[in-house]
C-alpha positions in Angstrom: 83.1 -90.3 -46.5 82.4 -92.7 -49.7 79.2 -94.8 -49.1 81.5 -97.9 -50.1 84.1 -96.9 -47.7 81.0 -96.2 -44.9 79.5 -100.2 -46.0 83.0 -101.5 -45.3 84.0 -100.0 -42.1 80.6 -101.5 -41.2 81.2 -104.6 -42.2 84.3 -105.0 -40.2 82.7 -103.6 -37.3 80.2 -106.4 -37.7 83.1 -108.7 -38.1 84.2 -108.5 -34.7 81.7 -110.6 -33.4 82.1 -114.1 -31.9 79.3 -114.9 -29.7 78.0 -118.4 -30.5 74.3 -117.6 -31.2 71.6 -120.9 -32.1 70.9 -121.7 -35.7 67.2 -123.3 -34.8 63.9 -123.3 -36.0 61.5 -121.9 -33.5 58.1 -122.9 -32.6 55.9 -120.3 -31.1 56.6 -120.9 -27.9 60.3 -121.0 -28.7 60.2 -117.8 -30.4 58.4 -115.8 -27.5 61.2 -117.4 -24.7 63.6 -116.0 -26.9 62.3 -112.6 -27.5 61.9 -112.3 -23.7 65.6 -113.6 -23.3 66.8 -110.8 -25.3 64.6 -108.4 -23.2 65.8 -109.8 -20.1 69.6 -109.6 -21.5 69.3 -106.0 -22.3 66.2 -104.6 -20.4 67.2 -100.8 -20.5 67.0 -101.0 -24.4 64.1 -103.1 -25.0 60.6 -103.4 -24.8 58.2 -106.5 -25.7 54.4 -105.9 -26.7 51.6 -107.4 -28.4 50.2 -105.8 -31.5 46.8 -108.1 -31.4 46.2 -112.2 -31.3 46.0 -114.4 -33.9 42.9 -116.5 -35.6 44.2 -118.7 -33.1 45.0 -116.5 -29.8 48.6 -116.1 -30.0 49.9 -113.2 -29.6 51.5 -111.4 -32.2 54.9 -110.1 -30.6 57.3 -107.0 -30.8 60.4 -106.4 -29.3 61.5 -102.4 -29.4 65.2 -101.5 -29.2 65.5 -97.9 -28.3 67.7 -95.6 -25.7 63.8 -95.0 -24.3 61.8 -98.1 -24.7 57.9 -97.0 -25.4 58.5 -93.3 -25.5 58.8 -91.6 -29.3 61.5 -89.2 -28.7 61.0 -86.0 -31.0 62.2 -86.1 -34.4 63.7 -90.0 -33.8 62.6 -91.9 -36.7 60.8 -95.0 -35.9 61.7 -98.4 -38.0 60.1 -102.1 -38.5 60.7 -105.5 -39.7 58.1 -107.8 -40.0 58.7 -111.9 -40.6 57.1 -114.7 -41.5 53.9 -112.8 -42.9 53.7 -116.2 -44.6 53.6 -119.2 -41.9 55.8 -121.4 -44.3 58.3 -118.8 -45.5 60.2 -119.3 -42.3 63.6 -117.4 -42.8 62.8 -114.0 -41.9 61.7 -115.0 -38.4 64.8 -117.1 -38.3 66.7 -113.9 -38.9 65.1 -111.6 -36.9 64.9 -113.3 -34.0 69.4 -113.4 -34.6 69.2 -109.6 -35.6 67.2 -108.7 -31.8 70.1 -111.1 -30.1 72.8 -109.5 -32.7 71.4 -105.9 -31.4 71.3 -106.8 -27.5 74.6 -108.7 -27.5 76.7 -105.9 -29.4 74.9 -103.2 -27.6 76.5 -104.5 -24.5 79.8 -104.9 -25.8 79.7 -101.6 -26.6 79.6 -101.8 -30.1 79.3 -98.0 -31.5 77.7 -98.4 -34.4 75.6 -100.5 -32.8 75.1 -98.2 -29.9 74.6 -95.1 -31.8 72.0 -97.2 -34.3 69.9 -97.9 -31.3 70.1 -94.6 -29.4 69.2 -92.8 -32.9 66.3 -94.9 -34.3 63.0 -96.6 -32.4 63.6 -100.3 -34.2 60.5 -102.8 -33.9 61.2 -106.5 -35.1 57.7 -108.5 -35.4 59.2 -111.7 -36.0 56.1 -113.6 -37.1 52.7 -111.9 -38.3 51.7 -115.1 -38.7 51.9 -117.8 -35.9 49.6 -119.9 -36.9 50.6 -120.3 -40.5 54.0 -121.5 -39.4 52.9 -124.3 -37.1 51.0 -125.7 -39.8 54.2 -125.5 -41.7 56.7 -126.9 -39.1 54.7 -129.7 -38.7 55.8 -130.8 -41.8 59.1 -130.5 -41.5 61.0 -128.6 -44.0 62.0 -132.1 -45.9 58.6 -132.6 -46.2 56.9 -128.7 -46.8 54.6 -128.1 -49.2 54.7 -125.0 -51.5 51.8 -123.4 -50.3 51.9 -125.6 -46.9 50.7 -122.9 -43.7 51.2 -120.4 -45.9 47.7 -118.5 -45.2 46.5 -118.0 -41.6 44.2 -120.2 -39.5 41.1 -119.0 -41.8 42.9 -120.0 -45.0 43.4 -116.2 -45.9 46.7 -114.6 -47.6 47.3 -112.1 -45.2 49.2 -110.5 -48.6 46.4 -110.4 -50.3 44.2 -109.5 -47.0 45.0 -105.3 -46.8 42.4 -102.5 -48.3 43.1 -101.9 -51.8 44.1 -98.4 -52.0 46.1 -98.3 -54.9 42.3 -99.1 -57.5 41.4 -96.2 -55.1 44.9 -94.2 -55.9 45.0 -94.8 -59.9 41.1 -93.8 -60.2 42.3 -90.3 -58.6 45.4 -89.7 -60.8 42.7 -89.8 -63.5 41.3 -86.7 -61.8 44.2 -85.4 -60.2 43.5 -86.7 -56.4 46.0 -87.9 -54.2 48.2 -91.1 -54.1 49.2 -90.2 -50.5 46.8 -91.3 -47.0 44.5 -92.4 -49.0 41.4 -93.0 -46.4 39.6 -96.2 -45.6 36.5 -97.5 -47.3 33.9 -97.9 -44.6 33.6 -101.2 -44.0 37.2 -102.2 -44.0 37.5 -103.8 -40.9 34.6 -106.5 -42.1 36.7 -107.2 -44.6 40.3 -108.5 -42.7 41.8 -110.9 -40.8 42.7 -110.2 -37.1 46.6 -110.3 -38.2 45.7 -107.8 -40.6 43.7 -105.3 -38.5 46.1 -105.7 -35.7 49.1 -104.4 -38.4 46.9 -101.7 -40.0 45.6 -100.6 -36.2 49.5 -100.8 -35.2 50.8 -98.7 -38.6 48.0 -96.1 -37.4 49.2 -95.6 -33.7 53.3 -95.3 -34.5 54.8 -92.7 -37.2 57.4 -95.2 -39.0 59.3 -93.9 -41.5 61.2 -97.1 -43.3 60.5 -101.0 -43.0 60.6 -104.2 -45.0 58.7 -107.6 -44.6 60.5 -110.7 -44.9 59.4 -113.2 -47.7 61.1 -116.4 -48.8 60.7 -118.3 -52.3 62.9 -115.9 -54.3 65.8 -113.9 -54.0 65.6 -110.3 -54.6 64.6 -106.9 -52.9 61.1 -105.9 -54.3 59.7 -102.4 -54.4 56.4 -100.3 -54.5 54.3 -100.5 -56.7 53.3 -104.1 -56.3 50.1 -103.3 -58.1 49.7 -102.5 -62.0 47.1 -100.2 -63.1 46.6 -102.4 -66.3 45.6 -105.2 -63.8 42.1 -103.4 -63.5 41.9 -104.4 -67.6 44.2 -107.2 -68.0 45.4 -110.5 -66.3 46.5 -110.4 -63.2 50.0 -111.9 -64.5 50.2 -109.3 -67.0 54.1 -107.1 -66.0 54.0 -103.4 -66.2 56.9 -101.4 -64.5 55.0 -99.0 -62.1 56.7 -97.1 -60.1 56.0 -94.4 -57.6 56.9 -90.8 -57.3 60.0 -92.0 -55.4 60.8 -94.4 -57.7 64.5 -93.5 -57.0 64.6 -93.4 -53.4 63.0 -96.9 -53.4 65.4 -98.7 -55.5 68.2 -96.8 -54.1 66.6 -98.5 -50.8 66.0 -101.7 -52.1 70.1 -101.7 -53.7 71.2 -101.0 -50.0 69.7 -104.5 -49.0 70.7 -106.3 -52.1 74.5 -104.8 -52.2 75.1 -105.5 -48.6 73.6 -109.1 -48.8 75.8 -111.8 -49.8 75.2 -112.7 -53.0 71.8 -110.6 -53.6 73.1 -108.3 -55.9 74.7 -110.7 -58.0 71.0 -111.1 -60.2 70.6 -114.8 -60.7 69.1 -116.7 -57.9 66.5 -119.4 -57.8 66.3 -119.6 -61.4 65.7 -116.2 -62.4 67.1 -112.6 -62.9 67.2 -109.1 -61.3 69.6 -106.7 -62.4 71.5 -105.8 -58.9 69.0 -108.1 -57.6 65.8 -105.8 -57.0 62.9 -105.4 -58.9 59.5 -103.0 -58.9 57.0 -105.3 -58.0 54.3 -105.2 -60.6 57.3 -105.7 -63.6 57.7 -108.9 -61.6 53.9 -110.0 -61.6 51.2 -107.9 -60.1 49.7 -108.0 -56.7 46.5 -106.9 -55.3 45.6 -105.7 -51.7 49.7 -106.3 -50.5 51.1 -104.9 -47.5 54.1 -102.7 -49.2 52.0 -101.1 -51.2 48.9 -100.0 -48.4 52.1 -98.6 -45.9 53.3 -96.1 -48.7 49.4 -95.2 -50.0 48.2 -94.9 -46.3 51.1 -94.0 -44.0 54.5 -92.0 -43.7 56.3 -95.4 -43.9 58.3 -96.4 -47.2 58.3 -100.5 -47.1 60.1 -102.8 -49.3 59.7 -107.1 -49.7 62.7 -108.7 -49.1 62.4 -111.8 -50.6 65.4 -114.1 -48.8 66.0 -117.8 -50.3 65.2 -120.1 -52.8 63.9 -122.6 -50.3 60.5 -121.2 -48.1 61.5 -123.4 -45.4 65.5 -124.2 -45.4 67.1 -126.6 -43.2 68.6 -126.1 -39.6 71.6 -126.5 -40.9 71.6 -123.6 -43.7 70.5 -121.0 -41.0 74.0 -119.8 -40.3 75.2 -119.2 -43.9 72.0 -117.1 -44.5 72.5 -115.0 -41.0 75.9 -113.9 -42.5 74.7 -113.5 -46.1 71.8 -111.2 -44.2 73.8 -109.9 -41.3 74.9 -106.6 -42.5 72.0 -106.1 -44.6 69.7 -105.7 -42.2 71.6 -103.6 -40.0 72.6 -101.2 -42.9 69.1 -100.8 -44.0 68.0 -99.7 -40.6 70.4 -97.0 -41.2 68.9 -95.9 -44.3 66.1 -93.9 -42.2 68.6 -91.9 -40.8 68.4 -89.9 -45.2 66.6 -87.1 -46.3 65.0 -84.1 -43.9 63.3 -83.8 -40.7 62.3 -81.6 -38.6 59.9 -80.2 -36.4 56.4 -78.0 -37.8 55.1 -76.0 -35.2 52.8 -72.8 -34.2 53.8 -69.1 -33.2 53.9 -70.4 -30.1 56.8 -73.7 -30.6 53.4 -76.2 -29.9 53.9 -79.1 -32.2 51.4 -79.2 -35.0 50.0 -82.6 -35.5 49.3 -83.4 -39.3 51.1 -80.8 -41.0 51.3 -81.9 -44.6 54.8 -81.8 -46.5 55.6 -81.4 -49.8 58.5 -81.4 -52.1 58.0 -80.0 -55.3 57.9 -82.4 -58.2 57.2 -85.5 -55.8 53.8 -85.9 -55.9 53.7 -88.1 -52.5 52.9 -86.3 -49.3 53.9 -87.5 -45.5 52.3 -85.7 -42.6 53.9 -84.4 -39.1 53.5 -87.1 -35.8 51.7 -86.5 -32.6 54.2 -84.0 -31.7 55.0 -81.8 -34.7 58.0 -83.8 -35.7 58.6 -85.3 -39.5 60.5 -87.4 -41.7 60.9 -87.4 -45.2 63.2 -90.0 -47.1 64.8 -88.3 -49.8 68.4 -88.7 -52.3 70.6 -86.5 -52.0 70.1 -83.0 -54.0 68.6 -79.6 -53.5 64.9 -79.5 -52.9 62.1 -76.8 -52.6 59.9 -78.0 -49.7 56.3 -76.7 -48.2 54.7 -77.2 -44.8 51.3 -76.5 -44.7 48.1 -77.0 -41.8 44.4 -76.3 -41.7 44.3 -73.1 -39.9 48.1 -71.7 -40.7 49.6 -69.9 -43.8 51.6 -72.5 -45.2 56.1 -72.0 -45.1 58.5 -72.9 -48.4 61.9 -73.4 -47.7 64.6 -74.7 -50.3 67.2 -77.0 -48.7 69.9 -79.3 -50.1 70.1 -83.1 -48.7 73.0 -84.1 -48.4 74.7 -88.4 -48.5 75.0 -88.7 -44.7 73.0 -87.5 -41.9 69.7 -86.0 -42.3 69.1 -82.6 -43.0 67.0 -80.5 -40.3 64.4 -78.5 -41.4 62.3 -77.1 -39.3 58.9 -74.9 -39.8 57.2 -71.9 -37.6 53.4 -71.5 -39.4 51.7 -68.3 -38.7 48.0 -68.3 -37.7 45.8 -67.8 -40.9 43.6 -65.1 -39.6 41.0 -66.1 -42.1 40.6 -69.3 -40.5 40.3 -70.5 -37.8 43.1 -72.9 -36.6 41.4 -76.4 -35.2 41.3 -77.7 -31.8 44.4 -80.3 -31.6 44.5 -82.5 -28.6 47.4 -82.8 -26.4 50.5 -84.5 -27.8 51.5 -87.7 -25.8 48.0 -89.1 -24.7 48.6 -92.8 -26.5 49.3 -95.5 -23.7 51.2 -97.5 -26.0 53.2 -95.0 -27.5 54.4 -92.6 -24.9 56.2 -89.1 -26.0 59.2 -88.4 -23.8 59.2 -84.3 -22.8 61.9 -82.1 -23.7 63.8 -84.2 -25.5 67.6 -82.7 -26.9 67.6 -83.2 -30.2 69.2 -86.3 -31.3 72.5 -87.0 -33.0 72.6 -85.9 -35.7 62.6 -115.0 -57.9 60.9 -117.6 -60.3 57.6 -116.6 -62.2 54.7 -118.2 -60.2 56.8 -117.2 -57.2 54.4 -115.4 -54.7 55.2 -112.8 -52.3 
């Protein structure tokens, strides 16, 4: 089926809906007895958990939509949103605080798109990373909001600015041909973040996502990797370069599923500025040092895009509704977008899962690794691609498979023992507390200059 014909049939799925939901701001306390009101509407489908505290002790909140709340089902992808990384860009947790109502209410009408979207994917929606940023914000008022008003957290840091920079790391080793792909950690890291950021990094490191964006405000456009120009090191940090990564492609291909679904995203002249079909690279924009997109692609699996959602950083009460429709459908269909590419599962002679199995696709020079349990998932376009698993310990397998526009395509690897080496001790599969691994499991169905993200 045509992917227009596939983002229409959505649409009017999407259309059917007529439950009256509440276009308010929320205050922290407000946004947690909503979060557990959608839990407590749909409990079989969701789960609510704290990634950490704030500067300033509050808790920094998840809800999880899946058929198995807490368990990572094999070869499942798992998918996050994160809002209001900024306390006074206030949108995003607006709209994902709709979106987790959206999901719970059409799951029980037995909406099935909606139902086969949350049976198919682990979703996570962190509606705020920043709590305390936002009731700095609030308190003014969005009349009254300053520019940069709550936008850092409770120690006056930009927790965009706050992650380790791996990409100074990442352009120093494409000098010498090292890797641009899980990068490691300088030692000292963790002296040198905020709590909000070491509870994100420390929650990145204990789930194997595959796709997410953050929500922004101030602009409107869909932003992708890299945010950070290697002139920067020389030049001004305002200096715009066009840096992409090796999946250049796949990420604006990503980044056009947000803005073509959005209401008027795509059309390339918002808030004073424009972006043809409303996306941009982020360092052609103006570069950015130590940001969240780029530290997910550099030191994870996950390929994350900024979303950057209205003129206004903190619009009135009564402009929430229009934006929840403009948005509606684009957040649902970029969920969907992790259901692309291959996966499959990368196991011994024996079918035991091999954690950390590195794979490759010829003439992509970014690598993603296997999860706790041997599964994998690699976003990829459509096309025909020449793909190798390899493991400490195992001869490593090439396949050649072709991708096609819809579902993903499996590809699964059997490694033999390298009887040179060997193989290391893996522990057990499933012993994480917070992230729980289900046994057995079938597989499943198949913006203005000066602006600052």
């Amino acid at each position: 089926m045509a992917g227009w014909l596939r983002s229409l049939l959505g649409a009017l799925l999407l259309l059917e809906v007529a439950a009256a939901l509440s276009f308010l701001h929320h205050r922290y306390e407000e946004m947690v007895q909503a979060l557990f009101h959608v839990q407590s509407q749909c409990p079989y489908v969701t789960r609510i958990y704290s990634i950490g505290r704030s500067v300033e002790g509050r808790h920094l909140y998840v809800l999880e939509f899946s058929d198995y709340p807490g368990i990572h089902e094999p070869l499942e992808p798992e998918f996050k949103y994160v809002g209001n990384m900024h306390g006074n860009e206030v949108l995003g947790r607006e709209l994902l605080l709709q979106l987790s109502e959206f999901l719970c209410e059409e799951y029980r009408r037995g909406n099935e798109r909606i139902t086969r979207l949350i049976h198919d994917t682990r979703i996570h929606i962190m509606p705020s990373m920043n709590p305390d940023g936002y009731e700095v914000a609030a308190k003014q008022g969005p009349d009254s909001n300053g520019y940069l008003t709550g936008r850092n957290n409770a120690n006056g840091v930009d927790l965009n600015r706050n992650f380790p920079d791996l990409n100074t790391f990442m352009y120093y080793s494409g000098e010498i041909s090292g890797p641009n792909h899980h990068i490691p950690l300088p030692d000292n890291w963790k002296s040198q973040v905020e709590p909000e950021t070491l509870a994100v990094i420390q929650w990145i490191s204990s789930y194997n996502f595959v796709l997410s964006a953050n929500l922004h405000g101030g602009a409107v456009v869909a932003n992708y990797p890299y945010d950070k120009s290697q002139d920067q090191r020389f030049r001004s940090h305002r200096r715009t370069v066009n840096t992409p990564t090796p999946d250049d492609k796949l990420f604006q291909k990503l980044a056009k599923t947000y803005s073509y679904a959005h209401g008027w995203m795509h059309r390339g002249w918002n808030c004073g500025d424009y972006f043809a079909d409303g996306i941009t690279n982020g360092a052609s924009w103006y570069s950015l040092s130590k940001g969240m997109q780029d530290f997910n692609y550099l030191y994870t699996n996950c390929f994350e895009i900024t979303l950057e959602l209205s003129c206004n950083k903190f619009p009135p009460e009564e402009d929430l509704e229009r934006q929840w429709m403009a948005n509606r459908e684009a957040l649902v269909a970029f969920i969907e977008e992790v259901h692309q590419g291959i996966k499959g599962m990368v196991s011994d002679e024996n079918n035991n899962g091999i954690t950390g199995a590195v794979i490759s696709v010829q003439g992509i020079s970014h690598d993603i690794t296997s999860g706790d349990m041997g599964d994998y998932f690699r976003l990829l376009l459509p096309g025909t691609y020449t793909v190798t698993a390899s493991a400490e310990g195992y001869q490593p397998q090439t396949v050649t498979t072709t991708v096609g526009p819809a579902a993903p395509s499996l590809v699964h690897f059997q490694l033999k023992q390298d009887v040179v080496r060997k193989p290391p001790e893996r522990k057990a599969s499933g012993t994480r507390t917070n992230n729980k691994v289900l046994p057995k499991k079938v597989v499943p169905r198949a913006t203005r200059r000066g602006t600052q993200r």
